[in-house]
VOPARO-911998 format. One line per field, with one value per residue (C-alpha): residue number from 1; x, y, z. Coordinates in pm, 1 decimal. Layout:
# VOPARO-911998
num: NUM;...
c1: X;...
c2: Y;...
c3: Z;...
END
This chain:
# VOPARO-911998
num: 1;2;3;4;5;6;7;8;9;10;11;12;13;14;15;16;17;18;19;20;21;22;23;24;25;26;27;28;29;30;31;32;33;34;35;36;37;38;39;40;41;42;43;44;45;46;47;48;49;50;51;52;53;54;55;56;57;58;59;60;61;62;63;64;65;66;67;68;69;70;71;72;73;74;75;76;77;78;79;80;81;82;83;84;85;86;87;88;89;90;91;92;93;94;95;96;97;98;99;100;101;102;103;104;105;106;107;108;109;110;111;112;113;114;115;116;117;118;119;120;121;122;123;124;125;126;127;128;129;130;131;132;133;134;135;136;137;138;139;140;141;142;143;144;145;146;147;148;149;150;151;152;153;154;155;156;157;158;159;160;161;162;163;164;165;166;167;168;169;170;171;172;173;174;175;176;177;178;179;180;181;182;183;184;185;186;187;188;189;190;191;192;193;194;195;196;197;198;199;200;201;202;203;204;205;206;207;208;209;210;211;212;213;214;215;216;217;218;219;220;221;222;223;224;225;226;227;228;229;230;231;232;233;234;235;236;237;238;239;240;241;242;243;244;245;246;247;248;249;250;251;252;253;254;255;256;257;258;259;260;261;262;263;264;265;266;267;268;269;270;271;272;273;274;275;276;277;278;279;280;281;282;283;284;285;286;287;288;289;290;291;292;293;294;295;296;297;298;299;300;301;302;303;304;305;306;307;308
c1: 3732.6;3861.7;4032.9;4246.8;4291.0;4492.7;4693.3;4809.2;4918.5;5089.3;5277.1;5438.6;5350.8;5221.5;5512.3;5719.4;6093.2;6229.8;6289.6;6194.9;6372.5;6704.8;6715.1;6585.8;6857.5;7186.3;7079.0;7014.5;7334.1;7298.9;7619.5;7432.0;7392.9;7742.3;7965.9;8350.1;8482.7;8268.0;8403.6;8768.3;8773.3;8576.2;8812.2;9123.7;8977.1;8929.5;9251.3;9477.8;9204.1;9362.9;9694.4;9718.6;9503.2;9830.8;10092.7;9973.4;9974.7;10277.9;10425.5;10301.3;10473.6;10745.5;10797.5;10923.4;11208.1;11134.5;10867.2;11177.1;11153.7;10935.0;10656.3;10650.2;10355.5;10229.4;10255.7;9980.0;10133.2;9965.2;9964.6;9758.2;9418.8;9281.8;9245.1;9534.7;9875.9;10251.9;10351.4;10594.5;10776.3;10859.0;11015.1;11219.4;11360.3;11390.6;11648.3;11854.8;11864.3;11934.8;12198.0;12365.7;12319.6;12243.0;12423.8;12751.8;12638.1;12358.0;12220.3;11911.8;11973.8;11615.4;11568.6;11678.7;11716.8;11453.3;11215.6;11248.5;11124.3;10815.2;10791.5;11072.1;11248.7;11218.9;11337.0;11646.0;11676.0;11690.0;11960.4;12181.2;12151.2;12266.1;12540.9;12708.6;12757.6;13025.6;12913.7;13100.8;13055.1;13226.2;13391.4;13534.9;13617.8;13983.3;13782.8;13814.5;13609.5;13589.9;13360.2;13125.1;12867.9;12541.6;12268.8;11847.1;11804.8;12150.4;12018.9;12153.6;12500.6;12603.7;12856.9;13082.3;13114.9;13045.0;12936.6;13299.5;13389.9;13086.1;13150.0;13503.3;13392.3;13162.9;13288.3;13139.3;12779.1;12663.5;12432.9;12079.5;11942.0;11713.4;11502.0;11243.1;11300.0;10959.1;10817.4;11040.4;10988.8;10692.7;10570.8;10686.5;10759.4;10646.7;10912.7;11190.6;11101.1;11073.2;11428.9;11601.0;11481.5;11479.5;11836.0;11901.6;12157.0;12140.3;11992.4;12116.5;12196.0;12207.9;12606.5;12692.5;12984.5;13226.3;13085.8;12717.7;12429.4;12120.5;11789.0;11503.4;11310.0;11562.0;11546.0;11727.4;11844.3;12179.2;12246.0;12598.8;12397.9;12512.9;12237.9;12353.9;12023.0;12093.6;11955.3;12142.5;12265.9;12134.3;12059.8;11729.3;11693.2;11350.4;11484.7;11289.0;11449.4;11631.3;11557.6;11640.0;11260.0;11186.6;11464.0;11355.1;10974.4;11146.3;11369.6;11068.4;10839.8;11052.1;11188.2;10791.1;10765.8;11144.4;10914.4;10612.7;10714.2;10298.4;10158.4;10050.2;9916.3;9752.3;9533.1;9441.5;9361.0;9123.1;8948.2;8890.1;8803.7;8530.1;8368.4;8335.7;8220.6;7926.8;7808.1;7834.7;7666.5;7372.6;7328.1;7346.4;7083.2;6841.5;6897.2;6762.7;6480.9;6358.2;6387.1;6250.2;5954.6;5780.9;5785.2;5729.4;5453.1;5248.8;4963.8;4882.3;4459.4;4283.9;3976.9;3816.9;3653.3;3267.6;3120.7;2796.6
c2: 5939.3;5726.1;5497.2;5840.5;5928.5;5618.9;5566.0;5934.6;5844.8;5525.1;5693.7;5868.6;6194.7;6375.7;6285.6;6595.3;6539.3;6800.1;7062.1;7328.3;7334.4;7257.7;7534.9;7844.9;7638.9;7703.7;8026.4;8152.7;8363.8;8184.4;7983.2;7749.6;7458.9;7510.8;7198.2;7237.7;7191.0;7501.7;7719.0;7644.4;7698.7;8063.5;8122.4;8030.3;8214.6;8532.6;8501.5;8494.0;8770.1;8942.4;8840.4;8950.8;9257.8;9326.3;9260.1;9496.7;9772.8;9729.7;9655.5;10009.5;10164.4;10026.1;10197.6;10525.8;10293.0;10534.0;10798.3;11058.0;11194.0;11465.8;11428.2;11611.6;11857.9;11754.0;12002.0;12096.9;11901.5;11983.4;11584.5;11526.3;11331.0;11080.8;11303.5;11496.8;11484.3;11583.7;11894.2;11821.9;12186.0;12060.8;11741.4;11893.9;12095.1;11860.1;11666.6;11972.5;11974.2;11585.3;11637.0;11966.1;11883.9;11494.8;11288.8;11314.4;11086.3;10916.6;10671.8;10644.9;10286.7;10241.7;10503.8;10472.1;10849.9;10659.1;10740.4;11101.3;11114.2;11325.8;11393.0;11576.2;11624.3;11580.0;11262.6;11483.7;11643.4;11287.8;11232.8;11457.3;11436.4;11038.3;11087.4;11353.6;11076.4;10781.4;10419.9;10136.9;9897.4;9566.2;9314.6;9435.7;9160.4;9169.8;9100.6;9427.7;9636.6;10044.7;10343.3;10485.1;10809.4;10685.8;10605.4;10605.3;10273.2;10318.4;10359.4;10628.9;10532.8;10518.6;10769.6;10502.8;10181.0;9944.6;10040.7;9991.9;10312.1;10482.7;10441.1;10496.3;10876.1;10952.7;10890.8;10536.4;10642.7;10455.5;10723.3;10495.9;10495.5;10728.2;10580.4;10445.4;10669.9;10836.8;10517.6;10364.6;10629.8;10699.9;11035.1;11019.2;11370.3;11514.2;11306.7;11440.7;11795.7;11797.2;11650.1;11872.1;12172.4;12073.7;12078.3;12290.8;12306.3;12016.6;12119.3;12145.8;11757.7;11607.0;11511.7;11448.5;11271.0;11403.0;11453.7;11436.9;11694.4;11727.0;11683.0;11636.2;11447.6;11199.4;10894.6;10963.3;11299.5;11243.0;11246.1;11204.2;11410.2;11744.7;12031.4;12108.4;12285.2;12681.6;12944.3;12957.6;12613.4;12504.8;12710.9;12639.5;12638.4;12807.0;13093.9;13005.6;13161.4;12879.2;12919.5;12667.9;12550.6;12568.8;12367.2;12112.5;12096.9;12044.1;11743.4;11607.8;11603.8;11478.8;11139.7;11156.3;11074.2;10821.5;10621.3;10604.5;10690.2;10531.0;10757.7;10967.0;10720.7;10488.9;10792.1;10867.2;10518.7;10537.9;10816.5;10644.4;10333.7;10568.6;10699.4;10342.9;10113.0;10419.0;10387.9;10010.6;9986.7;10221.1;9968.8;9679.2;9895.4;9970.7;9585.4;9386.9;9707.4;9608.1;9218.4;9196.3;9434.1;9162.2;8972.5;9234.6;9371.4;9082.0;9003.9;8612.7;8518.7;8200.2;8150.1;7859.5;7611.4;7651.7;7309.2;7304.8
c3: 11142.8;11430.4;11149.9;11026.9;11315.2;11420.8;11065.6;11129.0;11467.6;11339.5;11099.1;11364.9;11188.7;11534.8;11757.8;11900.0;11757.9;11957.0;11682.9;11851.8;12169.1;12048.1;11815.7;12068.9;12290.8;12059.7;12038.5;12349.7;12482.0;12841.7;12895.9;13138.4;12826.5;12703.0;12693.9;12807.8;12473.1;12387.1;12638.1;12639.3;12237.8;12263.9;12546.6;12330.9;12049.7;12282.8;12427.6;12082.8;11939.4;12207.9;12155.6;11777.5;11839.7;12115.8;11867.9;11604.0;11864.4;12017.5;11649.3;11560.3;11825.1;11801.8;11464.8;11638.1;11816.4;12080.6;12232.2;12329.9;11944.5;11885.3;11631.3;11319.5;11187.8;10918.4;10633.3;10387.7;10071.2;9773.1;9681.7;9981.6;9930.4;9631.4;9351.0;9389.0;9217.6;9277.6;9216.7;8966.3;8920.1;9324.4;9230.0;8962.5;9243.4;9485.6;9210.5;9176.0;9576.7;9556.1;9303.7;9446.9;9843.2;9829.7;9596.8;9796.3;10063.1;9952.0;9690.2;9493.4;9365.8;9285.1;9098.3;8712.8;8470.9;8253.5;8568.5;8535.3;8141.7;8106.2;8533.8;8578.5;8244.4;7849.0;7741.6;7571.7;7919.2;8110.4;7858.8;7931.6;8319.6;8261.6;8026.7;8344.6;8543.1;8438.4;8485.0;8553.2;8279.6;8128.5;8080.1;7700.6;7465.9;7635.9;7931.6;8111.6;8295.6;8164.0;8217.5;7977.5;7987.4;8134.8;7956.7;8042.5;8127.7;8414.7;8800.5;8969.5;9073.5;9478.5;9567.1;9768.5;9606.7;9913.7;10276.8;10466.4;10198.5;10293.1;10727.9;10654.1;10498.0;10745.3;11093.3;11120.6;10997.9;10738.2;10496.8;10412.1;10050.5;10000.2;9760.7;9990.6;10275.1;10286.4;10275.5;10574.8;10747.4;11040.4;10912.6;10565.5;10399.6;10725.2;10902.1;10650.5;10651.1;11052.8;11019.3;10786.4;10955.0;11327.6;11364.1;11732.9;11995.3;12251.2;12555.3;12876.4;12984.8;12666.4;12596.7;12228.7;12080.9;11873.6;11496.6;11620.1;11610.3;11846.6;11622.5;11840.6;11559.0;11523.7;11732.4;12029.4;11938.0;11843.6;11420.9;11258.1;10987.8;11028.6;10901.9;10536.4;10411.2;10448.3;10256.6;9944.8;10007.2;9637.6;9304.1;9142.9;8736.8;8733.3;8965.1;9282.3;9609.6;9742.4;10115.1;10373.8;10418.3;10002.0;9984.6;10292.4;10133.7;9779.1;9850.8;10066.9;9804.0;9556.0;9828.3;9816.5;9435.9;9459.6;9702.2;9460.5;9106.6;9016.2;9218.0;8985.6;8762.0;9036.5;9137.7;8787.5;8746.8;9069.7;8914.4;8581.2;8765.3;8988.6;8648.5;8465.0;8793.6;8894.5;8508.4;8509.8;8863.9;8687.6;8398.9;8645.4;8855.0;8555.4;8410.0;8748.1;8813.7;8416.2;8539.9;8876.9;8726.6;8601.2;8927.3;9178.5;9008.9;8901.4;9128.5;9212.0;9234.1;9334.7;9142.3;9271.7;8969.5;9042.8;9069.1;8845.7
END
């Protein structure tokens, strides 16, 4: 015994390494052990955590360019939530509004008539909307440039043909691009129906330029955008009373869809994509229950060999 006792002790197999300590040492949330290196990098970490986490706020905010706007309701939209799509009879009306109200001072360069095929109108009736409009096209073979009827696959063209035309028409304001504009915008469709209808006079202390309207939604309050929704200000196709808010909620919705033509299809997508991954998940779920049954079911037992 004394002979085991002293290999076991020469092997070195009973001295205390130190495991132990260490360990319940890096864990412990007592600062006393830490080593400066330690400290000064979870102090740099904390400090540009804080940094970034600053940044993103003041980034956010800075998105209303200013807090003397006022902030627009937002509107029951029937394409609010997940599962829920555009109305489209809306966005069919909020083109005539963009093409009776709209068009004369701003663009929709992203927008193509080839977008508006089965959302809007028939292919026949996307046809006929492009071939209204005359497109710049060329050179010929003589090496000229002409006009010809548009066609689908033509983008809808800009009213002014650079931006010096379009200040130069409208008293130094330069009219954005609407294609992305709900999008760009804090608020989205909110944002643009709070606008269109928020038009007021200024009041009292508020001095406006020549040309320029009080909107209190606008940043800063003065817009070179005078109000030009009115009741009666458009005619719809499908007979709809074209009042000035119908109109406002029209054209919103339908900036709505310019900014997102997928929208549609993305959230049927999501839906499809719900349905397969919950049956696929159930199959995966069934599979590793009929797997793992063998193994956390089976029972382990030590029968010791009887010496006879």
């Amino acid at each position: 015994m004394a002979a085991a006792v002293g290999r076991i002790c020469g092997a070195r197999l009973l001295k205390n390494y130190g495991l132990v300590a260490p360990q319940v040492h890096q864990l412990s949330t007592s600062t006393k052990g830490w080593t400066k290196s330690r400290k000064l990098w979870l102090s740099t970490l904390g400090v540009v955590g804080g940094g970034v986490g600053a940044l993103l706020f003041a980034l956010e905010q800075s998105v209303q360019a200013s807090g003397s706007e006022a902030h627009p309701y937002h509107q029951p939209w029937s394409h609010d939530g997940w599962f829920k799509s555009l109305d489209h009879a809306s966005v069919r009306r909020g083109y005539e509004v963009y093409k009776q109200v709209c068009k004369a001072c701003h663009s929709l360069q992203y927008i193509a008539y080839r977008n508006l095929v089965n959302v809007t109108h028939t292919e026949a009736e996307a046809k006929a909307e492009a071939a209204e409009v005359m497109i710049k096209d060329g050179p010929d073979e003589e090496g000229n440039f002409f006009e010809r009827p548009g066609k689908l696959s033509d983008y809808f063209p800009s009213p002014y043909p650079n931006e010096n035309a379009a200040r130069a028409a409208n008293n130094g304001a330069y009219p954005p691009d609407l294609s992305l504009i709900a999008s760009a915008r804090h608020g989205g469709e909110d944002y643009i129906f709070a606008l269109l209808t928020g038009y007021m006079d200024p009041p009292a202390g508020i001095v406006l330029r020549e040309g320029q309207n009080y909107n209190p939604y606008f940043a800063g309050g003065a817009l070179s955008m005078a109000q030009v929704l009115f009741d009666e200000a458009a005619e719809y196709s499908d007979g709809t009373p074209a009042t000035a808010s119908q109109l406002a909620k029209d054209i919103s919705t339908f900036l709505r869809w310019c900014s997102e033509p997928e929208l549609d299809d993305r959230r049927l997508m999501t839906i499809k994509a719900i349905g397969i991954f919950s049956m696929l998940a159930a199959v995966v779920y069934y599979y590793k229950r009929h797997k793992w049954s063998v193994l956390k079911s089976r029972k382990l037992a030590y029968k010791p060999v009887s010496k006879k």
